[in-house]
Backbone as JSON Lines, residues from 0, in Angstrom:
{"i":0,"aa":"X","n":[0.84,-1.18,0.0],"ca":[0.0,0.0,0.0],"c":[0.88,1.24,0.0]}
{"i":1,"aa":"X","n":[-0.19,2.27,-0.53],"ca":[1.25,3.42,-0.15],"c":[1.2,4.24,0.91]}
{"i":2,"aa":"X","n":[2.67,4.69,1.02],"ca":[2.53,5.68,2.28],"c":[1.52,6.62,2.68]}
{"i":3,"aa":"X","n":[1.0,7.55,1.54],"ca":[0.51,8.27,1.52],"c":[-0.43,8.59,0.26]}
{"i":4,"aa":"X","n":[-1.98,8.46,0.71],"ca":[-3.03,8.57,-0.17],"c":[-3.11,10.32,-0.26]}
{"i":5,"aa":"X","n":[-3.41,10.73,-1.95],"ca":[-3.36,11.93,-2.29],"c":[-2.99,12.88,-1.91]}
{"i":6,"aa":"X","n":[-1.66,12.43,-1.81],"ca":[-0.42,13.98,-1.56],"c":[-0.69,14.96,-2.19]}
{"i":7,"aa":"X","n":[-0.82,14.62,-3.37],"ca":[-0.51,15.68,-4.18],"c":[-1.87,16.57,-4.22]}
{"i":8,"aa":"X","n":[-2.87,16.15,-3.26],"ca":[-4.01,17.33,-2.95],"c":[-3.95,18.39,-1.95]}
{"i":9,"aa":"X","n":[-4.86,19.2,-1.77],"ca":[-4.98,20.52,-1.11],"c":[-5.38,19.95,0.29]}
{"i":10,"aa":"X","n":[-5.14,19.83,1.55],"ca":[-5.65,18.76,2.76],"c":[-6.94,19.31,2.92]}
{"i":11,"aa":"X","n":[-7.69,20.14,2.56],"ca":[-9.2,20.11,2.45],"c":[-9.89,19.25,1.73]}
{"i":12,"aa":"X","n":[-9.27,19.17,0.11],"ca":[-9.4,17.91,-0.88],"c":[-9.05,16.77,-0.74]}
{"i":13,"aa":"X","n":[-8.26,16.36,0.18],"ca":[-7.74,14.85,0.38],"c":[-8.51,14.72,1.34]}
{"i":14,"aa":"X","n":[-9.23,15.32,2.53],"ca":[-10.42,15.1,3.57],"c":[-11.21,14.42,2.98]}
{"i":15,"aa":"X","n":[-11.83,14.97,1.69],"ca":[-12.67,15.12,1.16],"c":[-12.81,13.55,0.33]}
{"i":16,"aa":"X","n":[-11.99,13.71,-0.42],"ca":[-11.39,12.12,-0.92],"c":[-11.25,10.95,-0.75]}
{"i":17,"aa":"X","n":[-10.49,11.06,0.73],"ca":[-10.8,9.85,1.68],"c":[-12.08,9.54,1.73]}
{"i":18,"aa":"X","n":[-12.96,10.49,2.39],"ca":[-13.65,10.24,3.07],"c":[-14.98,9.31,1.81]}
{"i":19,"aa":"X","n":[-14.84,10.1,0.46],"ca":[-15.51,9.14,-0.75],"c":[-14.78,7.9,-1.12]}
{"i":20,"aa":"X","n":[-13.51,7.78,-1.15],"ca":[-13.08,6.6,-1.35],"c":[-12.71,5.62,-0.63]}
{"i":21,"aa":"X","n":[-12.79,5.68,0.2],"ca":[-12.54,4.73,1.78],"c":[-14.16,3.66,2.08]}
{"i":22,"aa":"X","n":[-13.78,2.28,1.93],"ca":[-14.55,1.28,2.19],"c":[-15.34,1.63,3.74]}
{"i":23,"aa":"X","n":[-14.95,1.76,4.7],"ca":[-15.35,2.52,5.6],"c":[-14.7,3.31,6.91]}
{"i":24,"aa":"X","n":[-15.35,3.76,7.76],"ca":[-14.65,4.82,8.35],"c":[-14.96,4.23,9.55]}
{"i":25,"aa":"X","n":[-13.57,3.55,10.61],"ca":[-13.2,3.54,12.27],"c":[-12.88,4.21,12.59]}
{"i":26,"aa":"X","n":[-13.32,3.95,14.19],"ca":[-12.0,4.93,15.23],"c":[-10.89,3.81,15.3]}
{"i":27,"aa":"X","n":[-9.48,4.34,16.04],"ca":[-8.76,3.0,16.0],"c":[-7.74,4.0,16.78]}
{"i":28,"aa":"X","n":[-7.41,3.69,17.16],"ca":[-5.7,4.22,18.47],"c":[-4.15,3.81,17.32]}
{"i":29,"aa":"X","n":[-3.62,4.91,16.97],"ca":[-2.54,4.81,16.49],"c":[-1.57,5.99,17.0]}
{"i":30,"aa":"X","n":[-0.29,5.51,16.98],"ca":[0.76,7.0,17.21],"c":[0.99,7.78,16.33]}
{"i":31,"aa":"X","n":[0.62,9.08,16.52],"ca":[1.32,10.21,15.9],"c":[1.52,11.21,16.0]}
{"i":32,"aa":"X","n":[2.68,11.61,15.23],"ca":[4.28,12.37,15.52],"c":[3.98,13.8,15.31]}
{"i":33,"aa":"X","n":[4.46,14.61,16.28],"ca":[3.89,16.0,16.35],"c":[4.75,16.86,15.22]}
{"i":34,"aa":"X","n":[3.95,17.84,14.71],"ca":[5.0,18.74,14.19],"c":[6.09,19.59,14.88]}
{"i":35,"aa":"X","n":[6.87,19.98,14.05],"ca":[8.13,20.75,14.61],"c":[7.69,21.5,15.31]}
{"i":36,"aa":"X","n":[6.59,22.42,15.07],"ca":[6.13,23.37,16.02],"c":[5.04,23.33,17.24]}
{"i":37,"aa":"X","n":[4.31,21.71,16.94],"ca":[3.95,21.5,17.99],"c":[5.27,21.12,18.6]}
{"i":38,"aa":"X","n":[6.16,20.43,18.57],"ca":[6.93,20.29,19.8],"c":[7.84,21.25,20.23]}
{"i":39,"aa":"X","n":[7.98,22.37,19.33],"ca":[8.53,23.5,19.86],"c":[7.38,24.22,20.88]}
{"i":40,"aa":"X","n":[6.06,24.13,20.76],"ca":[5.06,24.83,21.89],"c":[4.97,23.52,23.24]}
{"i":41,"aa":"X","n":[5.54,22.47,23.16],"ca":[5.58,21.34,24.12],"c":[6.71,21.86,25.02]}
{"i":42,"aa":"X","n":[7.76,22.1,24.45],"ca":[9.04,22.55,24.88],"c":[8.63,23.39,25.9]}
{"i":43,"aa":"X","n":[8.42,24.55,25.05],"ca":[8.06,25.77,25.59],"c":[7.45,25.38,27.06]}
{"i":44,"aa":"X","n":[6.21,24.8,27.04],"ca":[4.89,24.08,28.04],"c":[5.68,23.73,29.23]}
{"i":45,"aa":"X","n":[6.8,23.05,28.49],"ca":[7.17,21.89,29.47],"c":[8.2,22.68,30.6]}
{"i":46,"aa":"X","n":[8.73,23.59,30.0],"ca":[9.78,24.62,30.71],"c":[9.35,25.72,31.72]}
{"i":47,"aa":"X","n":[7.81,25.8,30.96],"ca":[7.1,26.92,31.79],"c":[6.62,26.2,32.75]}
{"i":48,"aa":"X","n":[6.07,25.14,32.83],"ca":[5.14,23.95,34.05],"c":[5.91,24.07,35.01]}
{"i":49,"aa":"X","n":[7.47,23.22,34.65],"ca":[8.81,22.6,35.36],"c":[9.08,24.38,36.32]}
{"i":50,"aa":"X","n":[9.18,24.94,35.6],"ca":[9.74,26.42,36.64],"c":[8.94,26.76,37.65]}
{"i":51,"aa":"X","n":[7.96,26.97,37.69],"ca":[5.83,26.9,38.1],"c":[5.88,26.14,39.33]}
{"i":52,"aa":"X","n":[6.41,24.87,38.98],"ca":[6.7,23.43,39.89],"c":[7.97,23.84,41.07]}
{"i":53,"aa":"X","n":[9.08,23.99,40.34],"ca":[9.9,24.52,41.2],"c":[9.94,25.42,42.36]}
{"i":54,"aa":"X","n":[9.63,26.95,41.94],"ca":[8.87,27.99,42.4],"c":[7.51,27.29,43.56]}
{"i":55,"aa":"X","n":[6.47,26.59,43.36],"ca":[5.71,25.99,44.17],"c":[6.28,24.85,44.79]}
{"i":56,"aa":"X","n":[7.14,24.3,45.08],"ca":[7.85,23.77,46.27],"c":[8.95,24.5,46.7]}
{"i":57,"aa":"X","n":[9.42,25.36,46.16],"ca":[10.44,26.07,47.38],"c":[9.04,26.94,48.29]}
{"i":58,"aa":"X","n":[8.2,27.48,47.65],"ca":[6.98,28.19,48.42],"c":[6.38,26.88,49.68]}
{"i":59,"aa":"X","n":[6.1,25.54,49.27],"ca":[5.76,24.84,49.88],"c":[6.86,24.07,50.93]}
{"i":60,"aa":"X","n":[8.0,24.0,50.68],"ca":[9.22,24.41,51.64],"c":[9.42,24.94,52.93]}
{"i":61,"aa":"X","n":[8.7,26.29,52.77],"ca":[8.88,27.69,53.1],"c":[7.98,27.45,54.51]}
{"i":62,"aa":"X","n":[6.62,27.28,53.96],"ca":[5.24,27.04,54.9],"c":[5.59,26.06,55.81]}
{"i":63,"aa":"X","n":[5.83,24.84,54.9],"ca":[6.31,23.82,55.77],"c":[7.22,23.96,57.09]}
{"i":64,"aa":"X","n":[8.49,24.59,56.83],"ca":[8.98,24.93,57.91],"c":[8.44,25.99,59.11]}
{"i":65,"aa":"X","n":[7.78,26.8,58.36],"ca":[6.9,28.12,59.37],"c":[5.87,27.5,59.83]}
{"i":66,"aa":"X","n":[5.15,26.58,59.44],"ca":[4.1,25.8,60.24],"c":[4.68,24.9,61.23]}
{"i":67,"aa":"X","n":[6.23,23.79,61.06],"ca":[6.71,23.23,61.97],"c":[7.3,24.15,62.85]}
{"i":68,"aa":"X","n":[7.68,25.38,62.68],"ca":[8.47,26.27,63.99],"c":[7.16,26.53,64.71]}
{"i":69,"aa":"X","n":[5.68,26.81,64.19],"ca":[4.37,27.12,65.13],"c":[4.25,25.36,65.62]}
{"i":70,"aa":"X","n":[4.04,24.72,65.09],"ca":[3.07,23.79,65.8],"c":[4.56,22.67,66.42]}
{"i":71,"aa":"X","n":[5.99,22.78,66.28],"ca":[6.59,22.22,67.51],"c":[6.42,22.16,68.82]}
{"i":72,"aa":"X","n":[6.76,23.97,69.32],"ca":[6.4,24.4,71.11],"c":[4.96,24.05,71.22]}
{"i":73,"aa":"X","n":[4.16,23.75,70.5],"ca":[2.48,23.47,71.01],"c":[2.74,21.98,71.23]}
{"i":74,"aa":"X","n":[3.03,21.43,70.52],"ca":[2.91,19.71,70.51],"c":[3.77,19.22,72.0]}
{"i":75,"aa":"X","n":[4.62,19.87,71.97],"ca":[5.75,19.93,73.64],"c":[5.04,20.32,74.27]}
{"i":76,"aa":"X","n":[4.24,21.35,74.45],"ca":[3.74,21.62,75.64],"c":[2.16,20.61,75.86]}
{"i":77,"aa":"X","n":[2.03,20.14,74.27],"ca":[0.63,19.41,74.94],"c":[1.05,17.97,75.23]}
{"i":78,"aa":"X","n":[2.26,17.28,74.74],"ca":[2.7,16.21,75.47],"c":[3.35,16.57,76.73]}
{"i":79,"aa":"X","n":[3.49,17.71,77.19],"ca":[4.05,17.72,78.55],"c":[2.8,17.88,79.56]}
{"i":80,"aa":"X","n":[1.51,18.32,79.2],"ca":[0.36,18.79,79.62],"c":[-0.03,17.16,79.96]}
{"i":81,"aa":"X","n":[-0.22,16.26,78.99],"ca":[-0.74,15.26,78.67],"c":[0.37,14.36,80.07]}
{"i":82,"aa":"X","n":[1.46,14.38,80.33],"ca":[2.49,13.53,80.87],"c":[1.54,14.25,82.67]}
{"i":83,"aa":"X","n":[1.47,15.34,82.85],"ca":[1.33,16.11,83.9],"c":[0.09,15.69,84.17]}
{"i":84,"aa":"X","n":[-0.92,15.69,83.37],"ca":[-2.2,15.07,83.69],"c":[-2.34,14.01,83.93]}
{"i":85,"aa":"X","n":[-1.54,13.05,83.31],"ca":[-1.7,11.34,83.91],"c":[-1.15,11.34,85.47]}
{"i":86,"aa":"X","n":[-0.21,11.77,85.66],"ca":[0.52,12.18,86.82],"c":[-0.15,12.6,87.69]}
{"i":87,"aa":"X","n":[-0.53,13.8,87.4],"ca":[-1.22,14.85,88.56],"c":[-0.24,15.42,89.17]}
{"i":88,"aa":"X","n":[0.68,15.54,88.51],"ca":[1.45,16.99,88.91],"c":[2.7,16.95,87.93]}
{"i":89,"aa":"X","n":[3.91,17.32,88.72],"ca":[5.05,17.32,88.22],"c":[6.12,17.42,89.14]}
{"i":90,"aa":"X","n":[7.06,17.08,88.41],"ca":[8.99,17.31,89.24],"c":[9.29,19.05,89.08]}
{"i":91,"aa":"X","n":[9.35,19.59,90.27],"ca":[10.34,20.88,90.47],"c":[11.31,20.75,90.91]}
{"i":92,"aa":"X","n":[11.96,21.7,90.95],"ca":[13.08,22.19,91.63],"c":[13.14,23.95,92.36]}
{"i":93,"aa":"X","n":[12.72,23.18,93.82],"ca":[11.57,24.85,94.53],"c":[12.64,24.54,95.84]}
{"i":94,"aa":"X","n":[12.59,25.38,96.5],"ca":[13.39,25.19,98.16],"c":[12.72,24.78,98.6]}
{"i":95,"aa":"X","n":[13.38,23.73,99.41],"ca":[12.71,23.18,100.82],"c":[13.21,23.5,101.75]}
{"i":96,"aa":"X","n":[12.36,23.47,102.98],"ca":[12.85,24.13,104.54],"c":[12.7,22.88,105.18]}
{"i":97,"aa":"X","n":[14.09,22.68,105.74],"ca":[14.64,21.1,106.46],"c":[14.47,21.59,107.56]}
{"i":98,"aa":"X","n":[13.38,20.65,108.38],"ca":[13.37,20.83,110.25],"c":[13.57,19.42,110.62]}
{"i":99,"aa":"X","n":[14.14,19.51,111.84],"ca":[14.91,18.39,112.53],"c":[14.24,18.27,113.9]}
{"i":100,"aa":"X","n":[13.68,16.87,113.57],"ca":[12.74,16.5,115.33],"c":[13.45,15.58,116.06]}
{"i":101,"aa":"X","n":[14.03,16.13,116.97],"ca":[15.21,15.11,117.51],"c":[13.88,14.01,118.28]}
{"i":102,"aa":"X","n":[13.12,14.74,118.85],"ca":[12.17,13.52,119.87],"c":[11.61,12.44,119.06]}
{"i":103,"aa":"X","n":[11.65,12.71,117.42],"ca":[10.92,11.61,116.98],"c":[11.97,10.83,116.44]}
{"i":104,"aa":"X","n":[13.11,11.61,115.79],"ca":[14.28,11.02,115.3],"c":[13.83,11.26,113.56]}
{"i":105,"aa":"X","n":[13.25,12.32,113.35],"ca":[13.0,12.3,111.85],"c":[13.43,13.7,111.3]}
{"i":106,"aa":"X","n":[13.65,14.01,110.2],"ca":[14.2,14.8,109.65],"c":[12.63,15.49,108.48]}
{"i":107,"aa":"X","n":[12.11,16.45,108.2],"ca":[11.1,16.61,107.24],"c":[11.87,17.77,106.28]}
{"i":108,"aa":"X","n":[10.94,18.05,105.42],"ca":[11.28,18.95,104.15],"c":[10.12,19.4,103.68]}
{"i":109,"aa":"X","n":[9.58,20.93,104.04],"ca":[8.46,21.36,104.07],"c":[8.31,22.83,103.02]}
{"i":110,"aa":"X","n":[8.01,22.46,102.23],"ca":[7.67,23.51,100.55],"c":[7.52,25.03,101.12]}
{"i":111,"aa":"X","n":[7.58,25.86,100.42],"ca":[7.09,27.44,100.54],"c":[5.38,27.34,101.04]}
{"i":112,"aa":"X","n":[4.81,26.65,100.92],"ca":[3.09,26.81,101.61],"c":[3.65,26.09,102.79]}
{"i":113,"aa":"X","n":[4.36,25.53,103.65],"ca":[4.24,24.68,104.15],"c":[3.64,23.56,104.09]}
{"i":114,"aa":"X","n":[3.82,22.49,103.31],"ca":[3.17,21.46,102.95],"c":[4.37,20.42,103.09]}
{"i":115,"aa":"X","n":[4.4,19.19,103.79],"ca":[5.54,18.35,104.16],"c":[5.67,17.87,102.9]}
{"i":116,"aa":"X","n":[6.68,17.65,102.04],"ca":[7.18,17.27,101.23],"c":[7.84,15.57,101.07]}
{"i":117,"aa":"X","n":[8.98,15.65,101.91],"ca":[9.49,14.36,102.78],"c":[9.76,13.99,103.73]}
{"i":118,"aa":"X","n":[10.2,13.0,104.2],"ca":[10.37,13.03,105.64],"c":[11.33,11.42,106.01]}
{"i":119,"aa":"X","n":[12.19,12.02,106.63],"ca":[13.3,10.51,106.63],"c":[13.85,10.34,108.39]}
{"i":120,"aa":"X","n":[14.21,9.18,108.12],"ca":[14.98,9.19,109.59],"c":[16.29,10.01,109.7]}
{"i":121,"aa":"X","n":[16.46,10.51,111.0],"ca":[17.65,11.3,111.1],"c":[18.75,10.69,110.72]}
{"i":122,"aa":"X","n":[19.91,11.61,110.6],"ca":[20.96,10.95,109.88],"c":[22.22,11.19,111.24]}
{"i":123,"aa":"X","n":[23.51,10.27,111.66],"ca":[23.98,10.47,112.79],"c":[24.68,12.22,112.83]}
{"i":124,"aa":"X","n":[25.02,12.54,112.11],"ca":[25.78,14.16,112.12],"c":[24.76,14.8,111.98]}
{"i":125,"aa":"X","n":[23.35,14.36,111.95],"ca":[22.41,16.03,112.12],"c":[22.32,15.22,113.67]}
{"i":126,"aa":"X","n":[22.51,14.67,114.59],"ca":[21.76,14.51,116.01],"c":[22.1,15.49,116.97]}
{"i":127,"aa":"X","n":[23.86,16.04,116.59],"ca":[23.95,17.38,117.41],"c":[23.62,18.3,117.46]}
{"i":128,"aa":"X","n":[23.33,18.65,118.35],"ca":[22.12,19.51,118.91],"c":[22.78,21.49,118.54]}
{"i":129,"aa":"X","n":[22.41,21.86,117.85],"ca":[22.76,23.56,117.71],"c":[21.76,24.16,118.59]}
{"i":130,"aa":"X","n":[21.82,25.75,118.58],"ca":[20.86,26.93,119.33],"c":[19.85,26.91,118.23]}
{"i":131,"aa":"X","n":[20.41,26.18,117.23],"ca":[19.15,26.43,115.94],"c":[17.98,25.43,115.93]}
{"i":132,"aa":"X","n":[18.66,24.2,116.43],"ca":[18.03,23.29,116.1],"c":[17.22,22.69,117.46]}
{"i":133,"aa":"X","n":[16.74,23.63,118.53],"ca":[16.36,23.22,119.82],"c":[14.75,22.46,119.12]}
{"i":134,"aa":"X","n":[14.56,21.95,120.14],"ca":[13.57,20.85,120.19],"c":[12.22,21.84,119.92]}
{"i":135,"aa":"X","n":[11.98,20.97,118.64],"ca":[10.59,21.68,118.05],"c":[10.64,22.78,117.81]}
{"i":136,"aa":"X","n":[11.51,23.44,117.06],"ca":[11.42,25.32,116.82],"c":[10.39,25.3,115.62]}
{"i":137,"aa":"X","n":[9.59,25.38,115.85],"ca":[8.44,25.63,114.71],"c":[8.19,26.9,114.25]}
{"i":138,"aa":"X","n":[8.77,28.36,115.33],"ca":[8.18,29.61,115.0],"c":[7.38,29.85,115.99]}
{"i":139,"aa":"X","n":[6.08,28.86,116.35],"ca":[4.79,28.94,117.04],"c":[5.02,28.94,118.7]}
{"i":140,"aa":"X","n":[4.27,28.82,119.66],"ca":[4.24,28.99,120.78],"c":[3.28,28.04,121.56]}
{"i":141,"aa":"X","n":[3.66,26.34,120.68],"ca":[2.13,25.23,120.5],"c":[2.15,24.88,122.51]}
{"i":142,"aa":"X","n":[3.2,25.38,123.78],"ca":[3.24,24.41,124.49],"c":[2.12,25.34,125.36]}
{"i":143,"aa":"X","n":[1.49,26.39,125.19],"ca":[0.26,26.55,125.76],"c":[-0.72,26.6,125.4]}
């Protein structure tokens, strides 16, 4: 067969031609090859997309990191919220006020509200007795 049915017509007239001399007319899936200038406007397409693309992930980059610098310190503080709530409280580091009960033989550690904290057996080098450490100095005046 030949390559090419009525070259030598005007491509309005060879439309035309085919379409009377052709046994009949399918659809059918075949490849074909773009012109020079379609693939010079592909080029073009493809250069303008690709830059477009680029440009929208350094932008998406950008967010990305400014949304992880916001929502890091939140996520820390709500897993530390979350650790504190199972707990019901937490570890400080607050002064304690150490009083020494020689009559009971115990040593306590009592917070800024006064609230006993701990409380242990005496240890042998706190048993001597200072002007500081007289029996029961509480502040108060509990023996009347």
């Amino acid at each position: 067969m030949k390559e090419q049915m009525f070259s030598t017509e005007h491509p309005a007239n060879r439309l035309q031609m085919l379409q009377d001399n052709a046994e009949d007319v399918e659809i059918k899936s075949y490849f074909k090859k773009f012109t020079d200038e379609e693939m010079e406007l592909m080029k073009e397409r493809h250069f303008d997309a690709s830059y477009e693309v680029s440009e929208l992930e350094k932008e998406k980059k950008r967010i990305t990191s400014e949304l992880g610098a916001k929502i890091k310190p939140l996520k820390n503080e709500a897993d530390q919220l979350i650790t504190d709530i199972r707990n019901q409280g937490r570890t400080v580091d607050e002064e304690l006020y150490k009083f020494i009960n020689h009559s009971e033989g115990r040593v306590g550690y009592y917070n800024a509200e006064g609230e006993l904290i701990t409380e242990r057996p005496i240890m042998q080098k706190e048993k001597q007795r200072t002007i500081f450490s007289i029996e029961e100095n509480t502040g108060t005046n509990d023996n009347e």
